[in-house]
N, CA, C and O atoms as a Tinker XYZ file with bonds, in Angstrom:
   276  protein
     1  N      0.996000   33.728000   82.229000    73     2
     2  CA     2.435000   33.671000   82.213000    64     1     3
     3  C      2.970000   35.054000   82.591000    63     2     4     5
     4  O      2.598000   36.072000   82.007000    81     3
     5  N      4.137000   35.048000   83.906000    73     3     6
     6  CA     4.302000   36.212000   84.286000    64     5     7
     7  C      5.871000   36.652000   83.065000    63     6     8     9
     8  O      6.368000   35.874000   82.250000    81     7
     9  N      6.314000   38.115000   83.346000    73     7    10
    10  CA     7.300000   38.226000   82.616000    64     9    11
    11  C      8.635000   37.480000   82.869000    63    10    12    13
    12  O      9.494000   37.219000   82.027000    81    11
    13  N      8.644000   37.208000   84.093000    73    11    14
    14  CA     9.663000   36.115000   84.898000    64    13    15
    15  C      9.409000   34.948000   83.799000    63    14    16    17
    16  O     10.207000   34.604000   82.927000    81    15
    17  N      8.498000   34.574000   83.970000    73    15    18
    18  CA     8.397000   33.081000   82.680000    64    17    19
    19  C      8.856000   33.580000   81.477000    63    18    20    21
    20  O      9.980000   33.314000   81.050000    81    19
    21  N      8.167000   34.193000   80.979000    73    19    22
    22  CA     8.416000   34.864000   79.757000    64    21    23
    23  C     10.400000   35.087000   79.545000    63    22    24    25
    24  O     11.051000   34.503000   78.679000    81    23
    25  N     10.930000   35.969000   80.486000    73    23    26
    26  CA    12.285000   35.788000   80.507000    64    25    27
    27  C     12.617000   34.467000   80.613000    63    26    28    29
    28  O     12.907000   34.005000   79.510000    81    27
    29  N     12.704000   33.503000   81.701000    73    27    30
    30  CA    13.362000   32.979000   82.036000    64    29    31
    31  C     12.955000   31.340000   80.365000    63    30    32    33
    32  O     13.457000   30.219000   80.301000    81    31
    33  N     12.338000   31.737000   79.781000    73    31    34
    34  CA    11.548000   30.660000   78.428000    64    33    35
    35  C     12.803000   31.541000   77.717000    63    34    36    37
    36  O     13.895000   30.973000   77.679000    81    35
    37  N     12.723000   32.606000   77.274000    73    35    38
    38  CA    13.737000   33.558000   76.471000    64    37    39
    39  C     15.562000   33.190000   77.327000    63    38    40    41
    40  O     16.541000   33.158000   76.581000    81    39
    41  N     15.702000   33.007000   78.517000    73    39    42
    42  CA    17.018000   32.515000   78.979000    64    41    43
    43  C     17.419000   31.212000   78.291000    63    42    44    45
    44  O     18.469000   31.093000   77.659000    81    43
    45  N     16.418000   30.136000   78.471000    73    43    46
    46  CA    16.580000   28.688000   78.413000    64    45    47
    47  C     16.738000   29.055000   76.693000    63    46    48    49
    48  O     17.832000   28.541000   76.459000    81    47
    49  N     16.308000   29.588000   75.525000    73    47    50
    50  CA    16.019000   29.169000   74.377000    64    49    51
    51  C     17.223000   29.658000   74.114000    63    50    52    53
    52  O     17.934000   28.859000   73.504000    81    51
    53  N     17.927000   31.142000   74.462000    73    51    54
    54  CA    18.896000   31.388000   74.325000    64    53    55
    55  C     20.633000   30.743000   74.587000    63    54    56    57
    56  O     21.697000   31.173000   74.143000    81    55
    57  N     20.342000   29.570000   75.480000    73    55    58
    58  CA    21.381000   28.713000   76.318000    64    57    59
    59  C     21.052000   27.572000   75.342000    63    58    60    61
    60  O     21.992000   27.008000   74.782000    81    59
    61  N     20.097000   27.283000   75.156000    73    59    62
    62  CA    19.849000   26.239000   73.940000    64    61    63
    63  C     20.722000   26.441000   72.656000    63    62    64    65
    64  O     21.672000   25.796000   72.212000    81    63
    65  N     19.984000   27.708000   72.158000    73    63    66
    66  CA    21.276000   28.219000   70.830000    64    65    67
    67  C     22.488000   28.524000   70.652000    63    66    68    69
    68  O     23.207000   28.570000   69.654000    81    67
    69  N     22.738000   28.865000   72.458000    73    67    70
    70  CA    24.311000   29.220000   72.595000    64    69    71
    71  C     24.876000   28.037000   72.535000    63    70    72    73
    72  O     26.035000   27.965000   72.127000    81    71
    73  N     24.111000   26.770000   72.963000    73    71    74
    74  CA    25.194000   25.748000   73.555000    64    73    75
    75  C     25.059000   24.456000   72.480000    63    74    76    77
    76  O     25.948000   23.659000   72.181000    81    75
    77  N     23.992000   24.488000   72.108000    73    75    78
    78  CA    23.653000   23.416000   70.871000    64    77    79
    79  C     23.867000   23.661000   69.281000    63    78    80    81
    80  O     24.491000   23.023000   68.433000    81    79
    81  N     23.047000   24.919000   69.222000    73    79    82
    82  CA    23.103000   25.046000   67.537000    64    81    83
    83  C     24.487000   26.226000   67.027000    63    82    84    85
    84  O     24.695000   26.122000   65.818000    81    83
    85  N     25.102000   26.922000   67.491000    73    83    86
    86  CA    26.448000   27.450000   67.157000    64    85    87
    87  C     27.615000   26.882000   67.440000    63    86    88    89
    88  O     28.620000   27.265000   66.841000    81    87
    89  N     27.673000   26.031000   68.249000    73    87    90
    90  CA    28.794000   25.096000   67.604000    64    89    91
    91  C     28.732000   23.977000   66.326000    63    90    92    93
    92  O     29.785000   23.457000   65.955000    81    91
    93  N     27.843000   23.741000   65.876000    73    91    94
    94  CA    27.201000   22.731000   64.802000    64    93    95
    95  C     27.589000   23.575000   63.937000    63    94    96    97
    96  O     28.269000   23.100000   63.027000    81    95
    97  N     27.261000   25.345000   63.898000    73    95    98
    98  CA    27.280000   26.197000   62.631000    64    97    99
    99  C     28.971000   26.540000   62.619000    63    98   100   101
   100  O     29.484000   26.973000   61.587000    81    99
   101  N     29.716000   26.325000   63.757000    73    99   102
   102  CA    31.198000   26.603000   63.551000    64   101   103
   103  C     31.738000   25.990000   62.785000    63   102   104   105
   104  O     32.387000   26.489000   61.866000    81   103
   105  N     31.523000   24.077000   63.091000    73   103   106
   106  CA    31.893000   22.930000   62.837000    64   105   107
   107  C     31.893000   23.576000   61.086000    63   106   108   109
   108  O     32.919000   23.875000   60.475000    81   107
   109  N     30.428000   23.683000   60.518000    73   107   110
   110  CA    29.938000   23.752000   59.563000    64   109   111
   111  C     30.922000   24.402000   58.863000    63   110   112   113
   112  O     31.620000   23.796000   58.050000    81   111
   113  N     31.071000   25.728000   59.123000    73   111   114
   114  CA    31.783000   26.355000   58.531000    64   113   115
   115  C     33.412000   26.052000   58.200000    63   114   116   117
   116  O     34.134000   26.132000   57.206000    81   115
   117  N     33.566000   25.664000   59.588000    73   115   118
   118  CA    35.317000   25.077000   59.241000    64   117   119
   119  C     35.502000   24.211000   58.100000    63   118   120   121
   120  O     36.543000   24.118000   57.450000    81   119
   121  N     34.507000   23.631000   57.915000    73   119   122
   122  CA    34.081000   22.370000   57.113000    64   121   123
   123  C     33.902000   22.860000   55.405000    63   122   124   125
   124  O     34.036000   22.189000   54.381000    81   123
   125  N     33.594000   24.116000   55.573000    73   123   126
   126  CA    33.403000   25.137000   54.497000    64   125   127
   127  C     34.579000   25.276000   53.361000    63   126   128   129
   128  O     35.625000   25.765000   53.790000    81   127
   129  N     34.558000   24.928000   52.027000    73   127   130
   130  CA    35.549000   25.857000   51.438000    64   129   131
   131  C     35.396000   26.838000   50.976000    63   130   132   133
   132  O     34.297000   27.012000   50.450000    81   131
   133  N     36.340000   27.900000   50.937000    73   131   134
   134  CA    36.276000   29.349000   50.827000    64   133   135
   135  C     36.380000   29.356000   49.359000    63   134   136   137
   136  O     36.675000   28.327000   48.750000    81   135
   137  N     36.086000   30.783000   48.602000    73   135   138
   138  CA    36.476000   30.828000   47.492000    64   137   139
   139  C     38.273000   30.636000   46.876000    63   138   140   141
   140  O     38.663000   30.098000   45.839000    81   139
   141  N     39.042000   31.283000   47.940000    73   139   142
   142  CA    40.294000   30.797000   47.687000    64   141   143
   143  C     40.642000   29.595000   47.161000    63   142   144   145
   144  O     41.372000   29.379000   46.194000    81   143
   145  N     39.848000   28.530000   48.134000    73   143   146
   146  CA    40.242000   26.786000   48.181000    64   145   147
   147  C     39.129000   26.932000   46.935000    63   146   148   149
   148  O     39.215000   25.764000   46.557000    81   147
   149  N     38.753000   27.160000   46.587000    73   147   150
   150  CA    37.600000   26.736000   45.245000    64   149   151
   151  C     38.959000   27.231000   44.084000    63   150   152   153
   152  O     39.637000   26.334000   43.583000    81   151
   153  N     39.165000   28.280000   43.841000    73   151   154
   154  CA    39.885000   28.589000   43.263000    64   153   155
   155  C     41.428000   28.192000   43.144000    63   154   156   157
   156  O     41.922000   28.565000   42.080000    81   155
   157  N     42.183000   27.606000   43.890000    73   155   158
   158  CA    42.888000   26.943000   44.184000    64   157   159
   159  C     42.585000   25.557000   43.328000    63   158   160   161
   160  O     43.402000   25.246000   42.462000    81   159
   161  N     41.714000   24.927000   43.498000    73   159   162
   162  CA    41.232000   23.675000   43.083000    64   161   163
   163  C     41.311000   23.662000   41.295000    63   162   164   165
   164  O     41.835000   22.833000   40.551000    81   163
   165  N     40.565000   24.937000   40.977000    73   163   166
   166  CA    40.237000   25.443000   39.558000    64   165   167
   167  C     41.424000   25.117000   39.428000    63   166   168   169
   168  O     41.470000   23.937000   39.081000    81   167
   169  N     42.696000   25.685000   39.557000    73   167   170
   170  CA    43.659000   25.898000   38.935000    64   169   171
   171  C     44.783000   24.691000   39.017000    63   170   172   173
   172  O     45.932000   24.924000   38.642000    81   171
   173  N     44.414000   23.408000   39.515000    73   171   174
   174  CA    44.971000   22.483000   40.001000    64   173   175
   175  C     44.757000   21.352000   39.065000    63   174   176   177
   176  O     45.433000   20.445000   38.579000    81   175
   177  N     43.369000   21.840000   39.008000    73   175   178
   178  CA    42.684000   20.917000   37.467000    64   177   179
   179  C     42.674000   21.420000   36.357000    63   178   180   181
   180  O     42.271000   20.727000   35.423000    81   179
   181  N     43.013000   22.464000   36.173000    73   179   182
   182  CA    43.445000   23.150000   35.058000    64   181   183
   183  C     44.657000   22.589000   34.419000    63   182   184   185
   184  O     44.832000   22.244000   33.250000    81   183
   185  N     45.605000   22.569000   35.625000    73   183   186
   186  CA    46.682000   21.726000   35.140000    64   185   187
   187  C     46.926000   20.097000   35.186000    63   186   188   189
   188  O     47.972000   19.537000   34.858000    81   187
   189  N     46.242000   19.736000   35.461000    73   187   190
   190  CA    45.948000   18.207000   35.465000    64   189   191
   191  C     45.553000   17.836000   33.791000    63   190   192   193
   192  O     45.893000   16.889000   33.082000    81   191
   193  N     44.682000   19.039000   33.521000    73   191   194
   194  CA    44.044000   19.066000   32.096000    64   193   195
   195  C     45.157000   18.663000   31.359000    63   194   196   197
   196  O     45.487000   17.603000   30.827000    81   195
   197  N     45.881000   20.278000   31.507000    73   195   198
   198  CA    47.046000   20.430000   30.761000    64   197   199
   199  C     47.812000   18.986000   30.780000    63   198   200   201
   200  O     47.508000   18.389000   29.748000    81   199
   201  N     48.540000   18.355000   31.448000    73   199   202
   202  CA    49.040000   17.238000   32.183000    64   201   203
   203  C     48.782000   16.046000   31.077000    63   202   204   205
   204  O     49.553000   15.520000   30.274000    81   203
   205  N     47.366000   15.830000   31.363000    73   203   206
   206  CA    46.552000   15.035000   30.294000    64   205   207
   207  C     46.702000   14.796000   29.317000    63   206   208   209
   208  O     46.627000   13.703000   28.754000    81   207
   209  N     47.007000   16.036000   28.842000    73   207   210
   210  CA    46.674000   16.866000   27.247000    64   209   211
   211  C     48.111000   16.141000   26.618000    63   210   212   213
   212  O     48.331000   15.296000   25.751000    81   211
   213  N     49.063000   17.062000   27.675000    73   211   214
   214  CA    50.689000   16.557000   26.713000    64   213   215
   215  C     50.460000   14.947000   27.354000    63   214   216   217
   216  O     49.820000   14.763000   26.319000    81   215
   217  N     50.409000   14.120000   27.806000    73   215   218
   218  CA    50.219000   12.398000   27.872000    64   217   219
   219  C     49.643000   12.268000   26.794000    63   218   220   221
   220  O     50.181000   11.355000   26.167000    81   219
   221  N     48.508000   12.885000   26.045000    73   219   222
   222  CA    48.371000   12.062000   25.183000    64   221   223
   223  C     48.610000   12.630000   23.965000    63   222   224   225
   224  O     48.272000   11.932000   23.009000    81   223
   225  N     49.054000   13.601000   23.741000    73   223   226
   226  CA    50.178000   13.819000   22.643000    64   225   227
   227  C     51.037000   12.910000   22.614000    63   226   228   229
   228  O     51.107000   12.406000   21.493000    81   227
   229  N     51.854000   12.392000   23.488000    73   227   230
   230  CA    52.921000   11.949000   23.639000    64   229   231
   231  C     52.245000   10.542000   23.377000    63   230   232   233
   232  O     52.638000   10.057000   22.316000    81   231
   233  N     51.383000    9.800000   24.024000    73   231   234
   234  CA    50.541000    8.327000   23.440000    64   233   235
   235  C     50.550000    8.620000   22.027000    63   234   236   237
   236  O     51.077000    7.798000   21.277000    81   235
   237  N     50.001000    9.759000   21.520000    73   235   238
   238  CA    49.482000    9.750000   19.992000    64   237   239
   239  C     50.720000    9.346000   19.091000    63   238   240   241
   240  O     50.688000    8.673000   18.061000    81   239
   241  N     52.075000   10.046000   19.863000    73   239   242
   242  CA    53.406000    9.692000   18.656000    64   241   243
   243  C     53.943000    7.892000   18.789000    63   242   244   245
   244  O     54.747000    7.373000   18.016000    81   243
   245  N     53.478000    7.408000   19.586000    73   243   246
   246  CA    53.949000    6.155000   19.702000    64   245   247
   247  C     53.387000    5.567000   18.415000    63   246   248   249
   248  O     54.250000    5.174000   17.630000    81   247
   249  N     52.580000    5.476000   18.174000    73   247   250
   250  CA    52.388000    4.466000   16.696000    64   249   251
   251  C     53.104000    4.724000   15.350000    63   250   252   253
   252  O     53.673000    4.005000   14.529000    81   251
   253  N     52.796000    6.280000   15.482000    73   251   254
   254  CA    53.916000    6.544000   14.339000    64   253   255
   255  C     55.645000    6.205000   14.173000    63   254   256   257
   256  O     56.248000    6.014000   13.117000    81   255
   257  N     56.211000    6.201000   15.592000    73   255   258
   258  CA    57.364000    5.992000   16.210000    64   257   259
   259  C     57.842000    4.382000   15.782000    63   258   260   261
   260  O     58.901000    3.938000   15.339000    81   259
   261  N     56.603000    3.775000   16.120000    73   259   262
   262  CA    56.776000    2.132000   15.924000    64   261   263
   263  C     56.645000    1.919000   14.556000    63   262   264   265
   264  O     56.972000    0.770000   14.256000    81   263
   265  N     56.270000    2.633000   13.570000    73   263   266
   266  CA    55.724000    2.276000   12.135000    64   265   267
   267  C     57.002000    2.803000   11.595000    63   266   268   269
   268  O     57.313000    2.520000   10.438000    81   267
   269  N     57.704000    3.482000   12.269000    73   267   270
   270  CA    59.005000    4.282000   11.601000    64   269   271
   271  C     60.233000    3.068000   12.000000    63   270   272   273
   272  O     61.350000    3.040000   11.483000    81   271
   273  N     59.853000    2.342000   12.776000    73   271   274
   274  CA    61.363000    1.297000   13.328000    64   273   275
   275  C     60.928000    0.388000   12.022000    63   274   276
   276  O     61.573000   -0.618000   11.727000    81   275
């Protein structure tokens, strides 16, 4: 194998990775959530918790409410 092969095996593998496997890893990434969006999320369900929490406080006074009519 001359260095011509040798390059031109090193051209083709390189046109391979340029053209096949880094757009797959772009895709990938767009696809990615960042810590922001992670954190974002945390704090979304945090309050959903919260949310929850006073609903069922508010369920819990209904029986007493009805036992008082």
């Amino acid at each position: 194998m001359t260095k011509k092969d040798k390059k031109e095996i090193v051209d083709l593998f390189n046109q391979g990775i340029t053209e096949l496997v880094l757009p797959v890893l772009d895709d990938m990434n767009e696809k990615m959530a960042t810590k922001d969006d992670i954190q974002e999320l945390r704090l979304e369900i945090g309050e959903v918790k919260e949310n929850v929490g006073d609903i069922q406080k508010q369920l819990d006074t209904i029986p007493d409410f009805l036992h008082s009519q």
